[in-house]
C-alpha positions as CSV (number, residue, x, y, z in Angstrom):
1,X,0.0,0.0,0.0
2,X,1.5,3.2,-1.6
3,X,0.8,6.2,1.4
4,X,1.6,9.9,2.0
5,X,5.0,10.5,3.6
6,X,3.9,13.3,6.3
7,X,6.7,13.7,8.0
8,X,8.9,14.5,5.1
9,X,10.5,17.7,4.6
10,X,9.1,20.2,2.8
11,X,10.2,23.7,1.4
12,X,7.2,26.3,1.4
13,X,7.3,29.3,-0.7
14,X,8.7,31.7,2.1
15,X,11.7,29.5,2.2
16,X,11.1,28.0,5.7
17,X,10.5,24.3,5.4
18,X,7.6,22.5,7.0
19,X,5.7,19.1,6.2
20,X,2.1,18.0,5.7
21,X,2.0,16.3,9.2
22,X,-1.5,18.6,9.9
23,X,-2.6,17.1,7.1
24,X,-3.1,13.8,8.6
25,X,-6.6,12.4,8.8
26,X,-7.7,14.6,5.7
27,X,-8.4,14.0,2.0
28,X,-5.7,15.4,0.1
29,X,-5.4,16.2,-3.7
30,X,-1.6,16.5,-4.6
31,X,-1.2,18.4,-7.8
32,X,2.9,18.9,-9.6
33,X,2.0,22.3,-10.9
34,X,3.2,24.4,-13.5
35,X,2.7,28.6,-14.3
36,X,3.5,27.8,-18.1
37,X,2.0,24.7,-19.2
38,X,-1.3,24.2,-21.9
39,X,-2.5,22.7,-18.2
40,X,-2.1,25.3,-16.6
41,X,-5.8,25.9,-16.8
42,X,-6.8,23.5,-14.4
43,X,-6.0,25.7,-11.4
44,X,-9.3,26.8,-12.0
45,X,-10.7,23.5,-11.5
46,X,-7.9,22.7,-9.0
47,X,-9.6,25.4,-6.8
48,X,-13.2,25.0,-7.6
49,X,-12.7,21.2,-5.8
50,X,-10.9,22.9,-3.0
51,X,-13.7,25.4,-2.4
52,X,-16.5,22.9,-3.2
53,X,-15.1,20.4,-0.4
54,X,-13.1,22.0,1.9
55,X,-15.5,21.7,4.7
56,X,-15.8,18.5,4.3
57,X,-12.3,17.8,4.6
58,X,-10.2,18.1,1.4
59,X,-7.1,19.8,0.6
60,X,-5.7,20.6,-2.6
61,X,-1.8,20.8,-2.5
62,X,0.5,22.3,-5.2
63,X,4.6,21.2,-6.0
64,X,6.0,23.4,-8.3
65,X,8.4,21.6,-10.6
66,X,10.4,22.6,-13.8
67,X,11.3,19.0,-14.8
68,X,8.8,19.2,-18.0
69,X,10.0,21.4,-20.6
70,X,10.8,24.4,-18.7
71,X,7.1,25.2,-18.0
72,X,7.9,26.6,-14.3
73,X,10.8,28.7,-14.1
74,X,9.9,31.3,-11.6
75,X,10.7,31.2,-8.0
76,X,8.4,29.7,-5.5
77,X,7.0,32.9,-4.2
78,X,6.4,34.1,-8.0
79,X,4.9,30.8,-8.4
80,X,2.5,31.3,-5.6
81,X,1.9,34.7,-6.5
82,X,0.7,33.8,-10.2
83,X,-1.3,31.3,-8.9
84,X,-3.1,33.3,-6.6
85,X,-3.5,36.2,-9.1
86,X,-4.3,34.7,-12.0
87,X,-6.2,32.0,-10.8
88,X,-7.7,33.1,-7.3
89,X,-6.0,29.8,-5.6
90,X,-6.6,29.5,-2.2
91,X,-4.6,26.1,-1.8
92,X,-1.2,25.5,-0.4
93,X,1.7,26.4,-3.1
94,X,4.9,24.3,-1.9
95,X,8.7,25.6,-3.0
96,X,9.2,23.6,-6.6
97,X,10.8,20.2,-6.3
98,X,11.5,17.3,-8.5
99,X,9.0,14.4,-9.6
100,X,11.1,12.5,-11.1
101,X,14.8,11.0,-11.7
102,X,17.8,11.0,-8.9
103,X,16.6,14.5,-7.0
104,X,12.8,13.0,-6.6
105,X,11.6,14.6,-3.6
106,X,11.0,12.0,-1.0
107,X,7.0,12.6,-1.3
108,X,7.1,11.7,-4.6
109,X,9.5,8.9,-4.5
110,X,6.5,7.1,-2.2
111,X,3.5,8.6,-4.9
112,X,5.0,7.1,-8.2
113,X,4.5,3.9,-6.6
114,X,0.7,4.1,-7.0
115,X,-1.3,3.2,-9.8
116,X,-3.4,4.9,-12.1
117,X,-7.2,3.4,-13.5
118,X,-4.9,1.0,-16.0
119,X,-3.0,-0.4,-13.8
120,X,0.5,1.7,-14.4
121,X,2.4,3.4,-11.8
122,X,6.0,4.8,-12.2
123,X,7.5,8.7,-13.5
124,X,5.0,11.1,-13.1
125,X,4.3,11.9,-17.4
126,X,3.8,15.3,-17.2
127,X,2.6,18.6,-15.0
128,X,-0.3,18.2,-13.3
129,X,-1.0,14.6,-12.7
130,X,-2.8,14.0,-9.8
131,X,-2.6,11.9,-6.6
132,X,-5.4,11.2,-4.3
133,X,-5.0,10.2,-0.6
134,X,-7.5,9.2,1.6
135,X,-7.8,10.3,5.3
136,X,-5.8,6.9,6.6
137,X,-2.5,8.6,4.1
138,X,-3.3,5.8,1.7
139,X,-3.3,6.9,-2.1
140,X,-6.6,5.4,-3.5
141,X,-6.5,7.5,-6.8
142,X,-4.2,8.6,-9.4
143,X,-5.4,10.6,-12.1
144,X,-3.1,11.2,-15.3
145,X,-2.5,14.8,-16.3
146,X,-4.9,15.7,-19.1
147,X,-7.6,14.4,-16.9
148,X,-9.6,17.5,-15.5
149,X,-9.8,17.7,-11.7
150,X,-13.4,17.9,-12.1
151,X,-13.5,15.3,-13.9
152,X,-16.8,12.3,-13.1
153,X,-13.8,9.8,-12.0
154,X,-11.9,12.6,-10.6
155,X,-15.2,14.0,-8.0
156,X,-16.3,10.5,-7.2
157,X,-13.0,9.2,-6.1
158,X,-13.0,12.2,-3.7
159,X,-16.8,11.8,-2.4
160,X,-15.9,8.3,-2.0
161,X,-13.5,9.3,0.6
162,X,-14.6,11.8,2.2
163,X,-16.7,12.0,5.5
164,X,-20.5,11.9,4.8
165,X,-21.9,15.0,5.2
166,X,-23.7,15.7,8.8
């Protein structure tokens, strides 16, 4: 069972570093983002999910990385500043990382071990494929990058994990 390393280090966008250990016993949506990609768009969905289910638990993270073509050159608080301005994202923005090869940050180093709806795990293919983890840290979904985050397969994996509404 592929789960959500909490405990690892993590740079934030103000330099300090941190982890996502307060985000045990959530639902979390972890996103490698970038500012200059034809994906780029689904911040917008990226932040309608986080809106939409926030209350009920969910969290929508963001890891910068560069690794694909260049697409995310600026510094992490530029990064997080686009994001916010251009797309009104109200989500955590991490300091960029790498998804892939030798410098694969630790979180994703656990993360590429999951598998997708065919059965594949391994490199993430591109900027903004997306992870799922359930409230016990387990990954239950992995969703390939030209997959919407608002996709049917996308929303029912996260109802199907969050707490039932009161």
């Amino acid at each position: 069972m592929t789960s959500l390393p909490y405990d690892a280090a993590i740079d934030a966008v103000d330099g300090t570093t941190t982890s996502l250990a307060e985000l045990k016993g959530k639902v979390v949506l972890v996103v490698n983002v970038a500012s200059r990609c034809g994906l780029t768009p689904q911040f917008e969905q990226l932040e309608q999910l986080q809106k939409r289910y926030a209350e009920r638990g969910l969290t929508v993270i963001g890891f910068p990385c560069n690794q694909f073509a260049g697409q995310s050159p600026e510094g992490n608080q530029e990064m997080a500043d686009f994001c916010s301005a251009t797309y009104g994202t109200t989500f955590p923005i991490f300091g960029k990382i790498e998804v892939n090869g030798e410098g694969r940050h630790e979180v994703y180093d656990s993360l590429v071990e999951a598998t997708d709806a065919d059965g594949e795990a391994g490199d993430i293919q591109w900027n903004f494929e997306k992870f799922l983890i359930a409230p016990t840290g387990e990954v239950v979904g992995r969703f390939r990058p030209k997959t919407l985050p608002d996709a049917p397969e996308v929303v029912a994996a996260i109802e199907a994990v969050l707490p039932t509404r009161p």
